[in-house]
mmCIF file of the N, C-alpha and C atoms, coordinates in Angstrom:
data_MODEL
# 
_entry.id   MODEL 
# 
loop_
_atom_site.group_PDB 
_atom_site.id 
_atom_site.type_symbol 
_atom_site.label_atom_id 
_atom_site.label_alt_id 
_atom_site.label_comp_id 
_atom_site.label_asym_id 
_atom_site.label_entity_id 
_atom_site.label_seq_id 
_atom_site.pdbx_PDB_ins_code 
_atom_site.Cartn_x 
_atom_site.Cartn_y 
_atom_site.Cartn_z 
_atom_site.occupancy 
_atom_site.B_iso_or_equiv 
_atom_site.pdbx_formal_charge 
_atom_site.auth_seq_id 
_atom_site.auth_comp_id 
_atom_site.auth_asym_id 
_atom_site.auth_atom_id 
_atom_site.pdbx_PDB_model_num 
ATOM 1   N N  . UNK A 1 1  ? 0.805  -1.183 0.000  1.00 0.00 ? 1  UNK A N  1 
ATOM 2   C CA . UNK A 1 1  ? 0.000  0.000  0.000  1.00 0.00 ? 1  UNK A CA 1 
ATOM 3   C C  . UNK A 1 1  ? 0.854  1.255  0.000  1.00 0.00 ? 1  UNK A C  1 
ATOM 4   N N  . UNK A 1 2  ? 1.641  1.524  1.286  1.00 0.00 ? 2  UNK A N  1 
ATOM 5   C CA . UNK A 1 2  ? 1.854  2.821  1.210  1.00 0.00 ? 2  UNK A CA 1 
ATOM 6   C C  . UNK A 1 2  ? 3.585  2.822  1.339  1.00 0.00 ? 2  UNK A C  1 
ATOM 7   N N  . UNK A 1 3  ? 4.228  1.116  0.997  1.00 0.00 ? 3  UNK A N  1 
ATOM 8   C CA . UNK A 1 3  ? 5.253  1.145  0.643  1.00 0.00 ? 3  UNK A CA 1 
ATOM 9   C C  . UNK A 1 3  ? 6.676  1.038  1.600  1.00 0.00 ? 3  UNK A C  1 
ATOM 10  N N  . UNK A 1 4  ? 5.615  1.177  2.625  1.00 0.00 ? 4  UNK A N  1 
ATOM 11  C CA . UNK A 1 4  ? 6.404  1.261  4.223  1.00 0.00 ? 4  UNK A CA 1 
ATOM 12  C C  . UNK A 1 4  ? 6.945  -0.342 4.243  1.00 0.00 ? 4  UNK A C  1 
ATOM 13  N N  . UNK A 1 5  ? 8.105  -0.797 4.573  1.00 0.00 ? 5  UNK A N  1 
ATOM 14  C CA . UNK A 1 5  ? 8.131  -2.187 4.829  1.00 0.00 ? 5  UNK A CA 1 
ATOM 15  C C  . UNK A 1 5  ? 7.630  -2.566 6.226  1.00 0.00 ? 5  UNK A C  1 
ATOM 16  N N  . UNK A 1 6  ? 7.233  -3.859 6.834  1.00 0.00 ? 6  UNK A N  1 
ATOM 17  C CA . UNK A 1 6  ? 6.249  -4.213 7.316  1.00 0.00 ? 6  UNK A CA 1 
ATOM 18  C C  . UNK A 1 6  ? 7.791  -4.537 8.836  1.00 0.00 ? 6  UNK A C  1 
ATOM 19  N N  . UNK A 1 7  ? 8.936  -4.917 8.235  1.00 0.00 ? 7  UNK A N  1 
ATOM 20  C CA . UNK A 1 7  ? 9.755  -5.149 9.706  1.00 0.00 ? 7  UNK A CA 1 
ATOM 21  C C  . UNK A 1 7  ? 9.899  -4.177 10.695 1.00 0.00 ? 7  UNK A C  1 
ATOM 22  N N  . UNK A 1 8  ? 10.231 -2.861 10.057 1.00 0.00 ? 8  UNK A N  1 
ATOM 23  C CA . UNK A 1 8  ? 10.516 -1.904 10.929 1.00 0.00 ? 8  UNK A CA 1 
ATOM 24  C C  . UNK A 1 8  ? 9.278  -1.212 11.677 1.00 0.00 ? 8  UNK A C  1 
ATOM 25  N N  . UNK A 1 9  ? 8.348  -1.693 11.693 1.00 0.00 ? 9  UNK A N  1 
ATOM 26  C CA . UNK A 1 9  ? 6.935  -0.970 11.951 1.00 0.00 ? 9  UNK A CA 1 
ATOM 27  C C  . UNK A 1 9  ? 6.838  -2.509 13.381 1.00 0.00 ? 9  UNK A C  1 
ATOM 28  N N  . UNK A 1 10 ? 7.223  -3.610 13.087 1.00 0.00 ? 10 UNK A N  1 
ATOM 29  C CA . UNK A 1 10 ? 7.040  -4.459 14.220 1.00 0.00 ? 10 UNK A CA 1 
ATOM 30  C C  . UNK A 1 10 ? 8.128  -4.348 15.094 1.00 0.00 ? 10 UNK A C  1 
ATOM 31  N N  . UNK A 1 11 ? 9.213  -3.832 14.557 1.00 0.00 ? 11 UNK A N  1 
ATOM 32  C CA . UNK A 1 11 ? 10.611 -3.498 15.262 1.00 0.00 ? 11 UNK A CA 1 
ATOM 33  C C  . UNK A 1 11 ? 9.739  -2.701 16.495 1.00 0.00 ? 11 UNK A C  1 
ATOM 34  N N  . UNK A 1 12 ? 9.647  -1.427 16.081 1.00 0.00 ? 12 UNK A N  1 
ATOM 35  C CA . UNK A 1 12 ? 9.176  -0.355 16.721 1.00 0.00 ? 12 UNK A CA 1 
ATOM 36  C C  . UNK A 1 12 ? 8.649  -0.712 17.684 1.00 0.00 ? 12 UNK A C  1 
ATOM 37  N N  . UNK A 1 13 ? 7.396  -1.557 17.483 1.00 0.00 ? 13 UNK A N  1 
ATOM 38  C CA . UNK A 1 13 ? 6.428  -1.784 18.366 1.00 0.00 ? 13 UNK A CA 1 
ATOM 39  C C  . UNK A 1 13 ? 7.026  -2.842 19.064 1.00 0.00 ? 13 UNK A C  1 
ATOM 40  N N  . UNK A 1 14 ? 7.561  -3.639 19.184 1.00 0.00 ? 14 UNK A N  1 
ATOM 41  C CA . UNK A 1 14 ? 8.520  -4.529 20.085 1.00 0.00 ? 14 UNK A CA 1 
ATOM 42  C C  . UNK A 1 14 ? 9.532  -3.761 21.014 1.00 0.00 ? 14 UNK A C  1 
ATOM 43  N N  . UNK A 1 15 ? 10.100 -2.983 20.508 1.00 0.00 ? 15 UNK A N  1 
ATOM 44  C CA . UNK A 1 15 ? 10.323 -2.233 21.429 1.00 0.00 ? 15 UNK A CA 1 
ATOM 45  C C  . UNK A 1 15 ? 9.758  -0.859 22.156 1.00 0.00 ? 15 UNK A C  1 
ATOM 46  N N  . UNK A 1 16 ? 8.396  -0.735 22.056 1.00 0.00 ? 16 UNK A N  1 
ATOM 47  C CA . UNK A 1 16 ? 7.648  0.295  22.770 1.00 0.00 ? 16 UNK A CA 1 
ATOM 48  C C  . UNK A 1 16 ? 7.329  -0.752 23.865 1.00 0.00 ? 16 UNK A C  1 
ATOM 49  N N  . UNK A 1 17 ? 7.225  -2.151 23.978 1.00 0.00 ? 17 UNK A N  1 
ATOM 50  C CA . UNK A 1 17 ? 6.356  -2.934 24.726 1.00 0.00 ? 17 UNK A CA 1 
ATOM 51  C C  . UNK A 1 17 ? 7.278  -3.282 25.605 1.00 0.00 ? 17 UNK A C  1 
ATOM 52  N N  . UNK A 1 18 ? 9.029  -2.855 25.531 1.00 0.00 ? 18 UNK A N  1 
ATOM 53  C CA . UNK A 1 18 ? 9.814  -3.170 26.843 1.00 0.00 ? 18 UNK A CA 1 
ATOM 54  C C  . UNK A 1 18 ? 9.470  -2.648 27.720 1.00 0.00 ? 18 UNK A C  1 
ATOM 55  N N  . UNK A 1 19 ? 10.148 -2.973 29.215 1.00 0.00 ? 19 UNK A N  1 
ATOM 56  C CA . UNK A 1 19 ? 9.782  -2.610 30.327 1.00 0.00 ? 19 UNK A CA 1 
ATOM 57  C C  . UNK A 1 19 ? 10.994 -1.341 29.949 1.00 0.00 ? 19 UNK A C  1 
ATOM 58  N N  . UNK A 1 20 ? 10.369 -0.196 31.138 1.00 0.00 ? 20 UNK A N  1 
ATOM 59  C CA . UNK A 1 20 ? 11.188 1.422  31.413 1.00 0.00 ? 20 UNK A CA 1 
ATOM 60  C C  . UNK A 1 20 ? 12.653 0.990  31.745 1.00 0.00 ? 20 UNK A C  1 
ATOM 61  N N  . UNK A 1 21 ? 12.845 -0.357 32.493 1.00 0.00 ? 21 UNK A N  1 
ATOM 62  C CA . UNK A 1 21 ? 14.670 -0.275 33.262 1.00 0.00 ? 21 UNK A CA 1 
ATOM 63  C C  . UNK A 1 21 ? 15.082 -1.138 32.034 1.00 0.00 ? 21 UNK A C  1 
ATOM 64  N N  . UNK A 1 22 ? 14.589 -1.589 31.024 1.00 0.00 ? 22 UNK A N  1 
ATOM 65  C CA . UNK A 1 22 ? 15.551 -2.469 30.189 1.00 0.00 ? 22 UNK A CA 1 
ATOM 66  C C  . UNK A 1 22 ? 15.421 -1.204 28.778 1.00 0.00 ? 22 UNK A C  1 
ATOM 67  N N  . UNK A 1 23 ? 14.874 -0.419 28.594 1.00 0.00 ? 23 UNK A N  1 
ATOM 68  C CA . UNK A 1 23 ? 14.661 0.518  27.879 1.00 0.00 ? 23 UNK A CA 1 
ATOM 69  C C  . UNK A 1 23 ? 16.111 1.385  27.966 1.00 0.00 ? 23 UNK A C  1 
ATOM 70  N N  . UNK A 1 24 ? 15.872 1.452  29.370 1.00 0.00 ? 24 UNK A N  1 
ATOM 71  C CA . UNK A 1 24 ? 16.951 2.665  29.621 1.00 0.00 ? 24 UNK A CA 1 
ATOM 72  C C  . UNK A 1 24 ? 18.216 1.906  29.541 1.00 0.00 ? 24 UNK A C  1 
ATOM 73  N N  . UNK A 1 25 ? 18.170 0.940  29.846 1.00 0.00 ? 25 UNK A N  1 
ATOM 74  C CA . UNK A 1 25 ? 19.682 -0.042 29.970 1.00 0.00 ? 25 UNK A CA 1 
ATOM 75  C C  . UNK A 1 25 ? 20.205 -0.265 28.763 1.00 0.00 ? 25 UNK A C  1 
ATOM 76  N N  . UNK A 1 26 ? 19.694 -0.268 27.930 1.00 0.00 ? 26 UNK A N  1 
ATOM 77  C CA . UNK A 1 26 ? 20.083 -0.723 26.286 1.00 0.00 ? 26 UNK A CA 1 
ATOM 78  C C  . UNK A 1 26 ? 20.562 0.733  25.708 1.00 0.00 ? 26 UNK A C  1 
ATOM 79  N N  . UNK A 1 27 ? 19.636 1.464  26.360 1.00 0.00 ? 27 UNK A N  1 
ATOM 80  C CA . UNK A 1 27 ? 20.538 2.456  25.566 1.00 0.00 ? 27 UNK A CA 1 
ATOM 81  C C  . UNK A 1 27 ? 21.402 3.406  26.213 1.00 0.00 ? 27 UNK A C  1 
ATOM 82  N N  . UNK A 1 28 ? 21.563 3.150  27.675 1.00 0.00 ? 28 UNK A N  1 
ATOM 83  C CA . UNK A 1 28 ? 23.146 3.632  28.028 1.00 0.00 ? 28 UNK A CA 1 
ATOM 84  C C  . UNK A 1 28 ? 24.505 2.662  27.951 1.00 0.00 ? 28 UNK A C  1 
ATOM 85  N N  . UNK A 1 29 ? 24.226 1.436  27.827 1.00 0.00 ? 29 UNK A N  1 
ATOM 86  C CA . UNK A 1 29 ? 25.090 0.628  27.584 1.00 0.00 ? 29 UNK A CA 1 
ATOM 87  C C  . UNK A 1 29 ? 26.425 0.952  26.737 1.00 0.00 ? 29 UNK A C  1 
ATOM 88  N N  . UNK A 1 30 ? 25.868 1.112  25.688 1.00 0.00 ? 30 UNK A N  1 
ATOM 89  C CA . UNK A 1 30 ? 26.703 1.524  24.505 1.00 0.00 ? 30 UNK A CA 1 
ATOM 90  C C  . UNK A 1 30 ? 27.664 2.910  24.230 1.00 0.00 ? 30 UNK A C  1 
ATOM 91  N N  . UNK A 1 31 ? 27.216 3.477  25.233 1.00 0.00 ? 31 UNK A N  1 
ATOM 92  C CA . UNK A 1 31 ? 27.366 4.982  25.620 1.00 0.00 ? 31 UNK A CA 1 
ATOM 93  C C  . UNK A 1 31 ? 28.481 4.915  26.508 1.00 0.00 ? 31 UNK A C  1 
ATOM 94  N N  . UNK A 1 32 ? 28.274 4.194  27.534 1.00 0.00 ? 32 UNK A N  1 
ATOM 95  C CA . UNK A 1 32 ? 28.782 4.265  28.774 1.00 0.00 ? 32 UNK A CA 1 
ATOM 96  C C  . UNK A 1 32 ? 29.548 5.314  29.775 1.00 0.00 ? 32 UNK A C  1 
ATOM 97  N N  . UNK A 1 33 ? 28.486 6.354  29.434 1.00 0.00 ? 33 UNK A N  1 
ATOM 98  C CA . UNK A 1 33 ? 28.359 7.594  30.332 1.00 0.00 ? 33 UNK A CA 1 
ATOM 99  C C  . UNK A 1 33 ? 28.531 7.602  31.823 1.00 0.00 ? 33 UNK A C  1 
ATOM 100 N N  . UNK A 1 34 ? 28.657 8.486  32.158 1.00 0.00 ? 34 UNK A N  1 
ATOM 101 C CA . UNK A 1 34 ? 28.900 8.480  33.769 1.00 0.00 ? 34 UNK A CA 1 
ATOM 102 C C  . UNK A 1 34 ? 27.759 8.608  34.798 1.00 0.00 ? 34 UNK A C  1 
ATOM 103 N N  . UNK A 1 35 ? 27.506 7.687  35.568 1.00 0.00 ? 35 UNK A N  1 
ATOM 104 C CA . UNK A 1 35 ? 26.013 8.035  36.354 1.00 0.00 ? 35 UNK A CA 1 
ATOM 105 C C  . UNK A 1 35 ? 26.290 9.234  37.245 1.00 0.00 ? 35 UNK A C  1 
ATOM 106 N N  . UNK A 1 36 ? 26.582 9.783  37.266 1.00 0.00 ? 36 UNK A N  1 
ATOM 107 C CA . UNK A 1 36 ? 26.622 11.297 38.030 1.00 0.00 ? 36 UNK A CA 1 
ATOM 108 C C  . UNK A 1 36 ? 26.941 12.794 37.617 1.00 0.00 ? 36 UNK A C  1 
ATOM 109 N N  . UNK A 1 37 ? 26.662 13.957 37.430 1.00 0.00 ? 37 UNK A N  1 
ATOM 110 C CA . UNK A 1 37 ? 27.583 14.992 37.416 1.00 0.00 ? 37 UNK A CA 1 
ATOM 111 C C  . UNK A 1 37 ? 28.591 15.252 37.750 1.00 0.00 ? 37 UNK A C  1 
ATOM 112 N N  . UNK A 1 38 ? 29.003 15.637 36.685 1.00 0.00 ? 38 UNK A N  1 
ATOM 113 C CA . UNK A 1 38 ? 31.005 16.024 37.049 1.00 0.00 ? 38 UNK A CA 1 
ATOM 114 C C  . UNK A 1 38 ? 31.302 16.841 38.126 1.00 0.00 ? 38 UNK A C  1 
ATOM 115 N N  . UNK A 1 39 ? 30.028 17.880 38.535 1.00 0.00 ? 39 UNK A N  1 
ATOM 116 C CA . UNK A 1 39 ? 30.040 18.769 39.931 1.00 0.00 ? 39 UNK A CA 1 
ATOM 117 C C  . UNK A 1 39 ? 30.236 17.962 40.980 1.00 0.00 ? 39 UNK A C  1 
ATOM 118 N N  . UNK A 1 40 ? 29.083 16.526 41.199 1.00 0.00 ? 40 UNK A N  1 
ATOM 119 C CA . UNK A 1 40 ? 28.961 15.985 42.103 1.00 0.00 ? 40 UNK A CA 1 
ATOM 120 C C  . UNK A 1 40 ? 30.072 14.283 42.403 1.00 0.00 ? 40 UNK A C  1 
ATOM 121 N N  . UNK A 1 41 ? 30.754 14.098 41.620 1.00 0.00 ? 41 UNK A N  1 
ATOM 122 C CA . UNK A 1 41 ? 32.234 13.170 41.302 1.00 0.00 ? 41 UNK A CA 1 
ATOM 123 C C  . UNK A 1 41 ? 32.987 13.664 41.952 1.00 0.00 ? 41 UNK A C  1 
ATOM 124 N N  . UNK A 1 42 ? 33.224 12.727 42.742 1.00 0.00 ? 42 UNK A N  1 
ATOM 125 C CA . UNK A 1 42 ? 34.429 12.851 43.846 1.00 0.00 ? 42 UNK A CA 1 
ATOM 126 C C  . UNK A 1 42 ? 34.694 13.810 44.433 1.00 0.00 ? 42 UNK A C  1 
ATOM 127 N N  . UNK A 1 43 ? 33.766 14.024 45.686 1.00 0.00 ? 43 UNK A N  1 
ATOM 128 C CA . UNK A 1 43 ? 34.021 15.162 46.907 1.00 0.00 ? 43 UNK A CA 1 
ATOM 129 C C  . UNK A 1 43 ? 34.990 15.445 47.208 1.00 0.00 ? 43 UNK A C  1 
ATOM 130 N N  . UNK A 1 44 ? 35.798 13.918 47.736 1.00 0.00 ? 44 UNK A N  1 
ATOM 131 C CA . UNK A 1 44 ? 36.957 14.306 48.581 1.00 0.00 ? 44 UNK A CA 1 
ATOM 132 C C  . UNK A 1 44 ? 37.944 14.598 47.821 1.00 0.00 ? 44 UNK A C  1 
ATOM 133 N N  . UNK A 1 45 ? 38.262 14.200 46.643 1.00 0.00 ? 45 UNK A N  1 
ATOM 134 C CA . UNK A 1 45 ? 39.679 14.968 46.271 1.00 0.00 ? 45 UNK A CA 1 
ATOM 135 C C  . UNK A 1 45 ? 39.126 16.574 45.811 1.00 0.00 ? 45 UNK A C  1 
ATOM 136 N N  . UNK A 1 46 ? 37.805 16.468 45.114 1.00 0.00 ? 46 UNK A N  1 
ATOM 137 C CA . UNK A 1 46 ? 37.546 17.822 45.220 1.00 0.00 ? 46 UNK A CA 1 
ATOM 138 C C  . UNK A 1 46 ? 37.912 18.986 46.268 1.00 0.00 ? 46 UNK A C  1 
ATOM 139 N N  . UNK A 1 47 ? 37.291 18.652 47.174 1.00 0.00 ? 47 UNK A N  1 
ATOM 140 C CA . UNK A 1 47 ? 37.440 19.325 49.088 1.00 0.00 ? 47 UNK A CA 1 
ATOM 141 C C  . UNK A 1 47 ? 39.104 19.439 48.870 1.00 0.00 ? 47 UNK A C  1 
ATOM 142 N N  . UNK A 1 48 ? 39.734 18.873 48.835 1.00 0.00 ? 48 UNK A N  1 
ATOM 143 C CA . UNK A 1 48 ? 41.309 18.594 49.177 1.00 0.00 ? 48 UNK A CA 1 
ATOM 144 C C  . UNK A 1 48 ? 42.077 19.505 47.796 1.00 0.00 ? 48 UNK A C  1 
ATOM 145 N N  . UNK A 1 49 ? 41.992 19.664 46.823 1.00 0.00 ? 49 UNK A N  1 
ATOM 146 C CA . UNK A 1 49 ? 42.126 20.188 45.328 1.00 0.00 ? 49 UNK A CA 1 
ATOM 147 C C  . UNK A 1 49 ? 41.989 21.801 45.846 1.00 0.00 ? 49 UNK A C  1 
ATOM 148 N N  . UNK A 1 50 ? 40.584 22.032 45.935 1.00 0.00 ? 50 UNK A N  1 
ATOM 149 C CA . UNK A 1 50 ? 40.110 23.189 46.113 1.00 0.00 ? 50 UNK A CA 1 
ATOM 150 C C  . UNK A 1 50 ? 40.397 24.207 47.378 1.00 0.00 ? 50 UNK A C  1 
ATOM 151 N N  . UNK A 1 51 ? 41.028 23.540 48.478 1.00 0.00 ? 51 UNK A N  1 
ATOM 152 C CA . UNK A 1 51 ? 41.633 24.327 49.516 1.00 0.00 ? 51 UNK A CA 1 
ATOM 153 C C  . UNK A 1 51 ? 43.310 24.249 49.326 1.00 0.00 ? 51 UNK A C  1 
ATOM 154 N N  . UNK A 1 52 ? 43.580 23.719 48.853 1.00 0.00 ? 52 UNK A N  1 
ATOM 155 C CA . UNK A 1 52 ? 45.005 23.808 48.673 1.00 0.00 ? 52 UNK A CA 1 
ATOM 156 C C  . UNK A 1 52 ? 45.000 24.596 47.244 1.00 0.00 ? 52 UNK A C  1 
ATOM 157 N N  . UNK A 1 53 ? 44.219 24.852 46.588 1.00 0.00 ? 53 UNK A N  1 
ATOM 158 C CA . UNK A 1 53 ? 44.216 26.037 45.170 1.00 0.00 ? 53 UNK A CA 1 
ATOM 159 C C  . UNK A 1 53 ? 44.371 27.452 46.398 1.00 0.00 ? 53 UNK A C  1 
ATOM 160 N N  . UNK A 1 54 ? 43.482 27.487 46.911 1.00 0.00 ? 54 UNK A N  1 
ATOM 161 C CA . UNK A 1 54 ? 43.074 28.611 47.781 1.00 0.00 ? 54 UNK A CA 1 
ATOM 162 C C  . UNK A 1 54 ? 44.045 29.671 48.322 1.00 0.00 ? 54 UNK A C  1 
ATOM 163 N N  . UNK A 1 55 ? 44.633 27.860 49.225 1.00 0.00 ? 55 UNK A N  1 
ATOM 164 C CA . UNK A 1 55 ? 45.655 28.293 50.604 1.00 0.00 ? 55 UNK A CA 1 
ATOM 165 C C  . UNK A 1 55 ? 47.116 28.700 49.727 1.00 0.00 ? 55 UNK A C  1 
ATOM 166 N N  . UNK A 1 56 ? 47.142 27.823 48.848 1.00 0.00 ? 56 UNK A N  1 
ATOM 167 C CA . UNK A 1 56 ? 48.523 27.883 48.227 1.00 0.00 ? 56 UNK A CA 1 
ATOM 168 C C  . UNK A 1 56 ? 49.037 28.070 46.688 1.00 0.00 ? 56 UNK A C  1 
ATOM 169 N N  . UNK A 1 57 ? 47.950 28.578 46.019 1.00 0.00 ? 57 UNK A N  1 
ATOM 170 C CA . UNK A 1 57 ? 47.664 28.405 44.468 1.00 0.00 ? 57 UNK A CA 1 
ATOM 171 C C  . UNK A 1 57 ? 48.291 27.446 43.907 1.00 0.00 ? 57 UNK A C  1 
ATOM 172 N N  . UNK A 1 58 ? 47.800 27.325 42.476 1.00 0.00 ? 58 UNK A N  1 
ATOM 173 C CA . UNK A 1 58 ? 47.722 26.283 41.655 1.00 0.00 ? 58 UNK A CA 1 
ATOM 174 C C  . UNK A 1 58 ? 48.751 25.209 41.419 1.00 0.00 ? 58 UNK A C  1 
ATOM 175 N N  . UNK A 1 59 ? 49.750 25.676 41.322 1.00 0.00 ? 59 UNK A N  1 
ATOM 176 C CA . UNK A 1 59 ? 51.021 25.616 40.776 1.00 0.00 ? 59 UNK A CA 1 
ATOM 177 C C  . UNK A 1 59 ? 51.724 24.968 42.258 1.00 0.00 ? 59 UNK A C  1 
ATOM 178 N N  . UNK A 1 60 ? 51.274 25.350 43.265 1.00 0.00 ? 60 UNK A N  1 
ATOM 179 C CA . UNK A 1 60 ? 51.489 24.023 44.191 1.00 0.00 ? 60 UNK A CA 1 
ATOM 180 C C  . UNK A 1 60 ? 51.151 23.467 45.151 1.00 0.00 ? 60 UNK A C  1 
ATOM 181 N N  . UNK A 1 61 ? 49.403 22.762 44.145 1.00 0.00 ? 61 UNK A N  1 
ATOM 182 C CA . UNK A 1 61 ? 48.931 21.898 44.473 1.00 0.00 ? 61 UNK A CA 1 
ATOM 183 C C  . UNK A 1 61 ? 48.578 20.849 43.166 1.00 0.00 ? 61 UNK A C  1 
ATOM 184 N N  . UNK A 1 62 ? 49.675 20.901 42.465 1.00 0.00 ? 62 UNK A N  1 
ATOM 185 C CA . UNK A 1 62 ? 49.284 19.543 40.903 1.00 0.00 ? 62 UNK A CA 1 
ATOM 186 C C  . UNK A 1 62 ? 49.243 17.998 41.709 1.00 0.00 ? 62 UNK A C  1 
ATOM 187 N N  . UNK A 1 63 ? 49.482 17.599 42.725 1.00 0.00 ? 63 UNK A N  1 
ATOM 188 C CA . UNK A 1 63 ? 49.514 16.493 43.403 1.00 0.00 ? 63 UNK A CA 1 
ATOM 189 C C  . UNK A 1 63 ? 47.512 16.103 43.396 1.00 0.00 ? 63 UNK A C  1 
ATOM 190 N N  . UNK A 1 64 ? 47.151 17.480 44.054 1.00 0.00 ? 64 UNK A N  1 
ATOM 191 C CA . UNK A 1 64 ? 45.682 17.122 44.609 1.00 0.00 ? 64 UNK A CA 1 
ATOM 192 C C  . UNK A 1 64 ? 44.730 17.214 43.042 1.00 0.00 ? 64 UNK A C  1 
ATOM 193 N N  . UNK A 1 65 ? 45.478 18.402 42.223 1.00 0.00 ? 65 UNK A N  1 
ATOM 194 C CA . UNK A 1 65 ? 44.367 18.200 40.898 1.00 0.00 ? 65 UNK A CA 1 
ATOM 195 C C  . UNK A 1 65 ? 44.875 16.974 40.265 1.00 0.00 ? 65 UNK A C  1 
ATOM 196 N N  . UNK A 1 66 ? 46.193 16.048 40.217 1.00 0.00 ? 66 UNK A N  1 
ATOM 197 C CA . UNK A 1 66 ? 45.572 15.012 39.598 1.00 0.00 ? 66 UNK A CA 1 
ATOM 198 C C  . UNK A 1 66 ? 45.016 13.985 39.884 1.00 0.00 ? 66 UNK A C  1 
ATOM 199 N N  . UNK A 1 67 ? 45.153 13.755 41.691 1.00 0.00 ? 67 UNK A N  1 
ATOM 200 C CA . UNK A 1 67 ? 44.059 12.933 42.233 1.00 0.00 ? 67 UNK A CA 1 
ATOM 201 C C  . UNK A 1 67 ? 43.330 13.226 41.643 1.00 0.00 ? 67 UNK A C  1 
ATOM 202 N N  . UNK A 1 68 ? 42.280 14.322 41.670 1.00 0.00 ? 68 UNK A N  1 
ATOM 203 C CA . UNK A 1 68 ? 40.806 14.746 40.969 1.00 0.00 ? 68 UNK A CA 1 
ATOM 204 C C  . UNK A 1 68 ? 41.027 14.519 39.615 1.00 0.00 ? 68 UNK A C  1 
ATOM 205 N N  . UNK A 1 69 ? 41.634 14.594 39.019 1.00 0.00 ? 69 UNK A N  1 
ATOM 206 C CA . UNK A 1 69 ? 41.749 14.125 37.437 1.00 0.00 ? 69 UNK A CA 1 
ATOM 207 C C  . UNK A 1 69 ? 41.682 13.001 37.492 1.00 0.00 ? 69 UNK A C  1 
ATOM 208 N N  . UNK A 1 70 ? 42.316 12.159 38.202 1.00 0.00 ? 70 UNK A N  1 
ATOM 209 C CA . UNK A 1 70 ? 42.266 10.540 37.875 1.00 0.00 ? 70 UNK A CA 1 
ATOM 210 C C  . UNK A 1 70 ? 41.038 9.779  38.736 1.00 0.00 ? 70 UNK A C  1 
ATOM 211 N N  . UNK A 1 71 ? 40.495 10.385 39.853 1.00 0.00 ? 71 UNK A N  1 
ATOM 212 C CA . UNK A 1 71 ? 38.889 9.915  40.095 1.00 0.00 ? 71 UNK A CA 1 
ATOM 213 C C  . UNK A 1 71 ? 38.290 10.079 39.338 1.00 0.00 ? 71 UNK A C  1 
ATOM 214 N N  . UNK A 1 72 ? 38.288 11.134 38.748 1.00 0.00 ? 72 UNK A N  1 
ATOM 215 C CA . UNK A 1 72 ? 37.141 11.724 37.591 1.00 0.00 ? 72 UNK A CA 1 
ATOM 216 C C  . UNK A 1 72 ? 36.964 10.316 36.290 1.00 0.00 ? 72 UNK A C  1 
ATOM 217 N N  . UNK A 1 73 ? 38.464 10.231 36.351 1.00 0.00 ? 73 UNK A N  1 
ATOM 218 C CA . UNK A 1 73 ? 38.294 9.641  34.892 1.00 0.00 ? 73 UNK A CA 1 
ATOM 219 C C  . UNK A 1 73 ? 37.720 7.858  35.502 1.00 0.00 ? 73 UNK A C  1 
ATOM 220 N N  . UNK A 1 74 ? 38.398 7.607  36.850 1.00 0.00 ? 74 UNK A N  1 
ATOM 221 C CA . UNK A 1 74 ? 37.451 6.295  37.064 1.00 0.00 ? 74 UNK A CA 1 
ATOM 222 C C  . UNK A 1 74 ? 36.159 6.274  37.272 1.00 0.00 ? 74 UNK A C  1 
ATOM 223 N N  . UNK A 1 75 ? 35.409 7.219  37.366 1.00 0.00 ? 75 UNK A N  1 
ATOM 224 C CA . UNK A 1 75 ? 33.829 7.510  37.724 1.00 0.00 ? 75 UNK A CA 1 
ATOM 225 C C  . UNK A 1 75 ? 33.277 7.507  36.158 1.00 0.00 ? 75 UNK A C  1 
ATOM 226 N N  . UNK A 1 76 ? 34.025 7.430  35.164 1.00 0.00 ? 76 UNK A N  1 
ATOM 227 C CA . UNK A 1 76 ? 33.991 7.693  33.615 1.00 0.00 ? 76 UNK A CA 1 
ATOM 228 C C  . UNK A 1 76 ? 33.610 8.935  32.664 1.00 0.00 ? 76 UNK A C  1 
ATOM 229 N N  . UNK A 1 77 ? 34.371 9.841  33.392 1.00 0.00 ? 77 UNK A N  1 
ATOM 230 C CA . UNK A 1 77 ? 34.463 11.351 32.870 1.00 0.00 ? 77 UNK A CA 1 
ATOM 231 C C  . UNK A 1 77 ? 35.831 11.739 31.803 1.00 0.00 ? 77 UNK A C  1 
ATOM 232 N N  . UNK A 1 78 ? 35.829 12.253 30.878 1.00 0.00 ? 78 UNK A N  1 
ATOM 233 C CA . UNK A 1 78 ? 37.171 12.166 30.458 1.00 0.00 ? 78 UNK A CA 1 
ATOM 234 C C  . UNK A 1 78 ? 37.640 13.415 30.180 1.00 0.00 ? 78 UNK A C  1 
ATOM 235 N N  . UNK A 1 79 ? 38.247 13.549 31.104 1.00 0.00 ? 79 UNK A N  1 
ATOM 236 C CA . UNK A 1 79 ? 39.035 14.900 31.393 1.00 0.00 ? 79 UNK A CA 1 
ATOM 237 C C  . UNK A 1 79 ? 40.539 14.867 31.596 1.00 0.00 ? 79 UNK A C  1 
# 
């Protein structure tokens, strides 16, 4: 009739009929994004980074920003 093929129209609808947590799971999988904000990733070296920027500027505290660089990147941020 209108030329549409008939698989992708049952595709569709096979997957409207998953459940919401396997929905969402399939399609972060592939992604594999970080479950959190980069604000909210790793307090404590944050806390520790950010007072030693403060107390002693940047330049010497590279010890505490790359703790925070290298949590970041195990929480799966890539920075």
């Amino acid at each position: 009739m209108g030329g549409l093929p008939i698989e992708n129209t049952s595709t569709t609808i096979s997957l409207s009929k998953l459940p919401k947590d396997q929905k969402s799971a399939t399609s972060t999988m592939p992604d594999s994004k970080p479950k959190k904000k980069i604000c909210c990733a790793c307090p404590e070296t944050k806390n520790l980074r950010d007072e030693c920027i403060v107390e002693h500027g940047e330049s010497a505290c590279e010890k505490w920003i790359e703790a925070h660089r290298k949590c970041l990147r195990a929480e799966g941020f890539k920075v």
